[in-house]
PDB file of the backbone (N, CA, C, O) and the ligand in Angstrom, with CONECT records:
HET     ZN  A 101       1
ATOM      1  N   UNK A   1       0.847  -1.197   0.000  1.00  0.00           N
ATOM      2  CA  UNK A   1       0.000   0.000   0.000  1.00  0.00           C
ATOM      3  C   UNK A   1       0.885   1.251   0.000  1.00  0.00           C
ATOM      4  O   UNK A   1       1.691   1.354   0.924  1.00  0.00           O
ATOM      5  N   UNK A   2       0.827   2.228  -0.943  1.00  0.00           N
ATOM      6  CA  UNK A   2       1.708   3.273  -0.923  1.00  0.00           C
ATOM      7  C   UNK A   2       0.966   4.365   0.030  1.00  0.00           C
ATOM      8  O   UNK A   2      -0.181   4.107   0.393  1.00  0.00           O
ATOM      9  N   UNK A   3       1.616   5.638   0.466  1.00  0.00           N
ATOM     10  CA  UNK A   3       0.995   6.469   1.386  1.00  0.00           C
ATOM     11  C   UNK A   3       1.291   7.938   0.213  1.00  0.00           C
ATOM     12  O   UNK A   3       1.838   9.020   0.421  1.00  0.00           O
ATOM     13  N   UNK A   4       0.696   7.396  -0.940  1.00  0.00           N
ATOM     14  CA  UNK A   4       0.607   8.905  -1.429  1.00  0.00           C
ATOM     15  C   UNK A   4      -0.399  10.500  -1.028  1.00  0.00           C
ATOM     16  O   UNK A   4      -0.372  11.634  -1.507  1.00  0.00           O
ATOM     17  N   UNK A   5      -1.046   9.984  -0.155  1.00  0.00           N
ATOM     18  CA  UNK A   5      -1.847  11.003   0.520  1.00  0.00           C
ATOM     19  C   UNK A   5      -1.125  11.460   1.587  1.00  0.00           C
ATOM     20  O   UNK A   5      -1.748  11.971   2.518  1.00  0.00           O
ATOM     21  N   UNK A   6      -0.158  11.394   1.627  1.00  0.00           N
ATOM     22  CA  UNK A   6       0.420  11.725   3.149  1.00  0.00           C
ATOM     23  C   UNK A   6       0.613  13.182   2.844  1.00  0.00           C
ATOM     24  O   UNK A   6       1.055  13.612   1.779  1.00  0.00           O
ATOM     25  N   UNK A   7       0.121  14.135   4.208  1.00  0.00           N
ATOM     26  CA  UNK A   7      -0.141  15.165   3.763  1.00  0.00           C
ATOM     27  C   UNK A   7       1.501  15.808   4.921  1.00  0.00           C
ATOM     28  O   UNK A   7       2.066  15.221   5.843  1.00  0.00           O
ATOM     29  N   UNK A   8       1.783  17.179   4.302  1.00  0.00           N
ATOM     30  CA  UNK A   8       2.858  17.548   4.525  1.00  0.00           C
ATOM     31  C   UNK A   8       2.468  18.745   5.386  1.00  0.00           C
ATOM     32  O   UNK A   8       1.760  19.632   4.908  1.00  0.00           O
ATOM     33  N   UNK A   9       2.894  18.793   6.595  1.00  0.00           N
ATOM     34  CA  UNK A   9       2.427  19.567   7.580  1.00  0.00           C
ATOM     35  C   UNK A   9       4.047  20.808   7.622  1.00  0.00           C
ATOM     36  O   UNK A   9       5.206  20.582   7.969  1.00  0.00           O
ATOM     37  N   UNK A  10       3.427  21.975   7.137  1.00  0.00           N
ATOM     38  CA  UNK A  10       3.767  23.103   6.835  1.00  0.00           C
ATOM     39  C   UNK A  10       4.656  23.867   8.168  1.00  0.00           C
ATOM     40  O   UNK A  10       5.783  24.334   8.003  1.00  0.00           O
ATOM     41  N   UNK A  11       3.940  23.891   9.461  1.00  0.00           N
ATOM     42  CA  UNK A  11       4.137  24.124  10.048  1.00  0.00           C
ATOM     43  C   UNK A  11       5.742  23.233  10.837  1.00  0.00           C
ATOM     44  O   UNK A  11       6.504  23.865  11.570  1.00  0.00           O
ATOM     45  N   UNK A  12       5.962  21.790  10.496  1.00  0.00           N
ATOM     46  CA  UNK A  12       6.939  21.301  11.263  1.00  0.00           C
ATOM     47  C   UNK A  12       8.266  21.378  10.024  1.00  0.00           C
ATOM     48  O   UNK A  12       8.216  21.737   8.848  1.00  0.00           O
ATOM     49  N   UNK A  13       9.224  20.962  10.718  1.00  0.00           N
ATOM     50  CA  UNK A  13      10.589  21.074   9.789  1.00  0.00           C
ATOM     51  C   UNK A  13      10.989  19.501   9.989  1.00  0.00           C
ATOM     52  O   UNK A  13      11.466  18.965  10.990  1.00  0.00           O
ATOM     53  N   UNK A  14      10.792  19.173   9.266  1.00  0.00           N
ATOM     54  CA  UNK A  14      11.284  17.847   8.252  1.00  0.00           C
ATOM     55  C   UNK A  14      12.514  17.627   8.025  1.00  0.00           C
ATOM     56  O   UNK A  14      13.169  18.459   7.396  1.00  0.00           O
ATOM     57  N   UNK A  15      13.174  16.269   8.567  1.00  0.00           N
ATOM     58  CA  UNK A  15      14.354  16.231   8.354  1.00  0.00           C
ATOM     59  C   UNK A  15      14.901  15.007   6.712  1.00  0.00           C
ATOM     60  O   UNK A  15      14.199  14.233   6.061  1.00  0.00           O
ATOM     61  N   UNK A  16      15.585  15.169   6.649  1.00  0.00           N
ATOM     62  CA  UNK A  16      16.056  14.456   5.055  1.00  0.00           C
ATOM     63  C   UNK A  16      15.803  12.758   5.438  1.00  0.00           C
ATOM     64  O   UNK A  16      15.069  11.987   4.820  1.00  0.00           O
ATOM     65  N   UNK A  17      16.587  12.472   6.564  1.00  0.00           N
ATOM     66  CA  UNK A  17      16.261  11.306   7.347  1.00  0.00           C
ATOM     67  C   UNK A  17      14.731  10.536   7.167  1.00  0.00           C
ATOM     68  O   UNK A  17      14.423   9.432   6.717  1.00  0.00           O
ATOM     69  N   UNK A  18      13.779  11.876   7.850  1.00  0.00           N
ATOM     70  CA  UNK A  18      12.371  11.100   7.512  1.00  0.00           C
ATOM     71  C   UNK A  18      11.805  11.101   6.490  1.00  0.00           C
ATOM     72  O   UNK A  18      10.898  10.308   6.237  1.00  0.00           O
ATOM     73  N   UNK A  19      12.299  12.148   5.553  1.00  0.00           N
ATOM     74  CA  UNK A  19      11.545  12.369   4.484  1.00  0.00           C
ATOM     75  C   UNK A  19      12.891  12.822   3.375  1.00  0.00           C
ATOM     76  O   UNK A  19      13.461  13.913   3.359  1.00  0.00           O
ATOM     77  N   UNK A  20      13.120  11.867   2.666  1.00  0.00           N
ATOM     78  CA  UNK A  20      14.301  11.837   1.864  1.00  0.00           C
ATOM     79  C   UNK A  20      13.457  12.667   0.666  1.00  0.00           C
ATOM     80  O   UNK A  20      12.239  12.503   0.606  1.00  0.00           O
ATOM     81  N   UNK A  21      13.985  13.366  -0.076  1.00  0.00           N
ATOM     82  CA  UNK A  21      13.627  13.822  -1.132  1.00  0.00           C
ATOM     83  C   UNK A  21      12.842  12.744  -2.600  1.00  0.00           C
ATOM     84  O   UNK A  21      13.191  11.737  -3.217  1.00  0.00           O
ATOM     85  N   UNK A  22      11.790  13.574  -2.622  1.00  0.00           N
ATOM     86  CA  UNK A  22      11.079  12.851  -3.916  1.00  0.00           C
ATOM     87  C   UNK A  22      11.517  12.577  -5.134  1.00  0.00           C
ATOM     88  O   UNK A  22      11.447  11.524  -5.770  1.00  0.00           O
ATOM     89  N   UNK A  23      12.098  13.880  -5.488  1.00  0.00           N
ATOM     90  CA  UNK A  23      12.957  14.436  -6.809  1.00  0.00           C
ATOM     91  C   UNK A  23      13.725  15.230  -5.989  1.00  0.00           C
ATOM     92  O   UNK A  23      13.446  15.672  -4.874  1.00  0.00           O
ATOM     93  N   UNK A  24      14.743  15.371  -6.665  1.00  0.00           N
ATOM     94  CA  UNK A  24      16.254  15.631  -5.976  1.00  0.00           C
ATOM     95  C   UNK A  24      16.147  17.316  -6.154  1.00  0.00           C
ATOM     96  O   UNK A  24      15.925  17.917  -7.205  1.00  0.00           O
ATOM     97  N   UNK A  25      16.309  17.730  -5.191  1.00  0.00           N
ATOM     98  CA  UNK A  25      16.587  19.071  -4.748  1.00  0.00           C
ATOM     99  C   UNK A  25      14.958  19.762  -5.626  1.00  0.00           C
ATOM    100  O   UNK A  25      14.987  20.748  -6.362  1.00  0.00           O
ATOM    101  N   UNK A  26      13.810  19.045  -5.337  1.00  0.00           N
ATOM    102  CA  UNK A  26      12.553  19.705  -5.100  1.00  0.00           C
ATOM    103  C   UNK A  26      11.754  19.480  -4.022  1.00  0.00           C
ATOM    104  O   UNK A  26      11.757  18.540  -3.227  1.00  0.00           O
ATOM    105  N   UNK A  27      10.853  20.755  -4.104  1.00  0.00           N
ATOM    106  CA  UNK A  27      10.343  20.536  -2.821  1.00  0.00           C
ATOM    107  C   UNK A  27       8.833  19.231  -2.727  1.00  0.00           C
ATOM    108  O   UNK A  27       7.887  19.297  -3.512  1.00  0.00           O
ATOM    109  N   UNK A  28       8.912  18.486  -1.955  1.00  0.00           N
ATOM    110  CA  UNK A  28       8.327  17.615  -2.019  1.00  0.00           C
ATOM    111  C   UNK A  28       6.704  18.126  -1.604  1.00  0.00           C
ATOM    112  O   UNK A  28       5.845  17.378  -2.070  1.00  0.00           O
ATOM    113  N   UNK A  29       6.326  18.977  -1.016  1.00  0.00           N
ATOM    114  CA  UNK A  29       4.876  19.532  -1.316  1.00  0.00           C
ATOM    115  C   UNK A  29       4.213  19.943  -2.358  1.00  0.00           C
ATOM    116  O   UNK A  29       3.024  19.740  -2.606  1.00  0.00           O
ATOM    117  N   UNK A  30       5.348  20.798  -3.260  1.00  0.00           N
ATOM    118  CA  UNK A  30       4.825  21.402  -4.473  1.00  0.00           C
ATOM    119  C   UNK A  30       5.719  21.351  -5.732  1.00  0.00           C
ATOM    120  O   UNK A  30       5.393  21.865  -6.802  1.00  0.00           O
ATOM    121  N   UNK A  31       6.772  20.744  -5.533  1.00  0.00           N
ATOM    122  CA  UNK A  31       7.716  20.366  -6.689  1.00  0.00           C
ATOM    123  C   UNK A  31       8.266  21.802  -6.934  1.00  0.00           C
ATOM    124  O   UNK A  31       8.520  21.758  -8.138  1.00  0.00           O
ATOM    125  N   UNK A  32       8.560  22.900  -6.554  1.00  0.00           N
ATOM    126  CA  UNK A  32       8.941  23.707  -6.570  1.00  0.00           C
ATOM    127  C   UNK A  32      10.457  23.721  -6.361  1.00  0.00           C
ATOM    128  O   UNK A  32      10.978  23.111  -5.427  1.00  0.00           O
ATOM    129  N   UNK A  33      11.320  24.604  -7.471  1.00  0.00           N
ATOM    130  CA  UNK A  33      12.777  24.207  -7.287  1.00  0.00           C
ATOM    131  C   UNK A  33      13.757  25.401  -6.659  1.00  0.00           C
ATOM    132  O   UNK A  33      14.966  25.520  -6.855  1.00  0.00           O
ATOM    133  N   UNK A  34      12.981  26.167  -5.929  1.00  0.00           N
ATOM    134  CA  UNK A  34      13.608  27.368  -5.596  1.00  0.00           C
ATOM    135  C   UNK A  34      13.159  27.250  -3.898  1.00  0.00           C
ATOM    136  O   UNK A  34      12.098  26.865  -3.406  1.00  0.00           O
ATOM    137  N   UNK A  35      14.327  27.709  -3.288  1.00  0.00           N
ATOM    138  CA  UNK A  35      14.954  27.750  -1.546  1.00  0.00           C
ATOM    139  C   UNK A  35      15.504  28.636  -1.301  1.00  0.00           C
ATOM    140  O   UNK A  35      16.326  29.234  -1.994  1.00  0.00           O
ATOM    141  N   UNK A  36      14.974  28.963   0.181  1.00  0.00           N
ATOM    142  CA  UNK A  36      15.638  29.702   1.053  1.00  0.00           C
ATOM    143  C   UNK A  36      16.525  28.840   1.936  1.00  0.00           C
ATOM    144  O   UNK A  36      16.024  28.133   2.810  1.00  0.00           O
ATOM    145  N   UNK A  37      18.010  28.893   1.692  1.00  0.00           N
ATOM    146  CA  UNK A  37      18.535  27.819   2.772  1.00  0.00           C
ATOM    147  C   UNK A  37      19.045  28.973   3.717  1.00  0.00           C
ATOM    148  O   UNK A  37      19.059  30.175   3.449  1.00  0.00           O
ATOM    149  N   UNK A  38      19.552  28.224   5.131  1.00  0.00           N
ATOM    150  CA  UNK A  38      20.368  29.085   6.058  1.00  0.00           C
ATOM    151  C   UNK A  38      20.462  27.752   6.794  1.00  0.00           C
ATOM    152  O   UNK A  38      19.757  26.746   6.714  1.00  0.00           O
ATOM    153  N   UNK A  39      21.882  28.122   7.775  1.00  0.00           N
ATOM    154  CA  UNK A  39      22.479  27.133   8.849  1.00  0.00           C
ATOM    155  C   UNK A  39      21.643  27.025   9.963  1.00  0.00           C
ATOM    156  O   UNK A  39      20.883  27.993   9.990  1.00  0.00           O
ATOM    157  N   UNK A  40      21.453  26.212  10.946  1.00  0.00           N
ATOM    158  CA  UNK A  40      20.881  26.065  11.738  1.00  0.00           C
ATOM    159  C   UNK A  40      21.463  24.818  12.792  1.00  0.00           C
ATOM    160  O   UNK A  40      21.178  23.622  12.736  1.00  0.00           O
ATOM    161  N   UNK A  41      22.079  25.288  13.451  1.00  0.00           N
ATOM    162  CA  UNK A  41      22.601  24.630  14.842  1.00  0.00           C
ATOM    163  C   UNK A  41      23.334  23.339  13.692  1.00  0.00           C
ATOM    164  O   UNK A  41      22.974  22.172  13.536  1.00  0.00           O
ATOM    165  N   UNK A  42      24.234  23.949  13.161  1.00  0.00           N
ATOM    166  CA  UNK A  42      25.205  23.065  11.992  1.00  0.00           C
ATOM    167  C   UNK A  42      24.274  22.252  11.009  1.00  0.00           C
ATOM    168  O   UNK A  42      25.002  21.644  10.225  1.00  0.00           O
ATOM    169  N   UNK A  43      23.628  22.137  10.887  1.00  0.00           N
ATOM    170  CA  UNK A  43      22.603  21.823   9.911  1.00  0.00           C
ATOM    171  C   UNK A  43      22.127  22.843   8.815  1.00  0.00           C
ATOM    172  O   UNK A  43      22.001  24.054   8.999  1.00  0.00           O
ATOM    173  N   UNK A  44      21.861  22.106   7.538  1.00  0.00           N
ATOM    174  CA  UNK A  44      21.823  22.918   6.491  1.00  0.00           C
ATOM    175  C   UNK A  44      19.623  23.122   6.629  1.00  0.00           C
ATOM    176  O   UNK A  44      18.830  22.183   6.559  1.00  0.00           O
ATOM    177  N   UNK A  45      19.321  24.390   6.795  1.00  0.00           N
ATOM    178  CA  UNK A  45      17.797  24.382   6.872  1.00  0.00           C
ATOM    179  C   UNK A  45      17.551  24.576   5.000  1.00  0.00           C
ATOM    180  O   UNK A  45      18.405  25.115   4.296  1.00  0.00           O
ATOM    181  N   UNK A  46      16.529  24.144   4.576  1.00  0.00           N
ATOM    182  CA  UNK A  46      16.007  24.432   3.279  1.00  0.00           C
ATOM    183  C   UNK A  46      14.582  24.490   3.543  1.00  0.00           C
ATOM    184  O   UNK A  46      13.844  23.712   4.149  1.00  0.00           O
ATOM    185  N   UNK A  47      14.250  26.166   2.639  1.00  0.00           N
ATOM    186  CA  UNK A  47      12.750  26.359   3.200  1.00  0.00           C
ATOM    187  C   UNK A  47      12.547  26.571   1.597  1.00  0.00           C
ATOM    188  O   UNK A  47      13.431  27.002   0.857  1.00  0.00           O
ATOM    189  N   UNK A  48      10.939  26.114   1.090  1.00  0.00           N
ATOM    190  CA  UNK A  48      10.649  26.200  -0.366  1.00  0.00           C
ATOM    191  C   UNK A  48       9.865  27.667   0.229  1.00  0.00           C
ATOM    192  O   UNK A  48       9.150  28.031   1.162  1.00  0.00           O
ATOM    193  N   UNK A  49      10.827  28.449  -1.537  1.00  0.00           N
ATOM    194  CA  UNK A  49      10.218  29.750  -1.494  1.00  0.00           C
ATOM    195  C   UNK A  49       8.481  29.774  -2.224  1.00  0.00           C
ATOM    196  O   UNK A  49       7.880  30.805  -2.525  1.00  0.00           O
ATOM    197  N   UNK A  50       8.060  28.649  -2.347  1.00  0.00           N
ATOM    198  CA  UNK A  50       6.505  28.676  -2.682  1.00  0.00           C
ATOM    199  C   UNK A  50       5.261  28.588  -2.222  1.00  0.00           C
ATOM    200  O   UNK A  50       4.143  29.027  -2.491  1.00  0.00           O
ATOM    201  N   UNK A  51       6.177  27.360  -0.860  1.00  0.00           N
ATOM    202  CA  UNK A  51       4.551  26.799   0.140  1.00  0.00           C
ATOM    203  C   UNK A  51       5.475  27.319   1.378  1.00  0.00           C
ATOM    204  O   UNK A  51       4.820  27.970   2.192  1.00  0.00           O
ATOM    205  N   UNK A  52       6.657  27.194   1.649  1.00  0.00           N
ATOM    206  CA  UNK A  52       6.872  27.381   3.120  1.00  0.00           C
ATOM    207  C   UNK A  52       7.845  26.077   3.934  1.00  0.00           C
ATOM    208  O   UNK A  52       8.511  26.145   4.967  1.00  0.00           O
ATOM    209  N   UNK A  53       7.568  24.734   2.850  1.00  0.00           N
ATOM    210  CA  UNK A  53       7.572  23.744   3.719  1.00  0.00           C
ATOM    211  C   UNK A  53       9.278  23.761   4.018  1.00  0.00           C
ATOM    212  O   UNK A  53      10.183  24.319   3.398  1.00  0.00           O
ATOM    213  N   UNK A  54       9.300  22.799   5.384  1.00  0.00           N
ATOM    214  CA  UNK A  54      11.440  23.134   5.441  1.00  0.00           C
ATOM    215  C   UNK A  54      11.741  21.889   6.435  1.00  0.00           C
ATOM    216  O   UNK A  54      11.155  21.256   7.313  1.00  0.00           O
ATOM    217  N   UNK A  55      13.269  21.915   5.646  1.00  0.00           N
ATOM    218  CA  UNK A  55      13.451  20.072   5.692  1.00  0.00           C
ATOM    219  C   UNK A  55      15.001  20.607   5.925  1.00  0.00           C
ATOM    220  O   UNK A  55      15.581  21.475   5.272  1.00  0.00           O
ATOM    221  N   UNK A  56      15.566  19.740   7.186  1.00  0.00           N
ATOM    222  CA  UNK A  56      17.284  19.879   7.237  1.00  0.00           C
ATOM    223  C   UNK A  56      17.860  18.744   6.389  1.00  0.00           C
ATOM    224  O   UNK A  56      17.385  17.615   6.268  1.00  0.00           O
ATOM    225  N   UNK A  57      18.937  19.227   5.838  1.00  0.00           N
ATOM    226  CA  UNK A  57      19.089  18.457   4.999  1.00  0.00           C
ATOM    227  C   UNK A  57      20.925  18.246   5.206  1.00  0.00           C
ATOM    228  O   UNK A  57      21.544  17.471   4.475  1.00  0.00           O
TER     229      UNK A  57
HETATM  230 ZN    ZN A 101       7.038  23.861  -1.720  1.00  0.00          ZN2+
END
């Protein structure tokens, strides 16, 4: 059974770990290929400049 409905909660930050990328360096809510990255406690943050969603990567 695949979980293609799994819905992507905007509000939390997603790590690469749980949620490995769909397509490589898009955003997996909206396929959108443009980011806001910045560091974060040595971690690379990536936020999609379309929906919001953000995943350490
Ligand atoms: Zn997005």
């Amino acid at each position: 059974m695949t979980d293609a409905t799994k819905e992507i909660d905007l509000s939390k930050t997603y790590t690469y770990k749980e949620m490995p990328d769909i397509q490589y360096a898009r955003c997996d809510n909206c396929d959108y290929a443009h980011f806001n990255s910045s560091r974060k406690n040595g971690l690379f943050l990536r936020e999609c400049r379309n929906c919001g969603m953000k995943k350490t990567i």
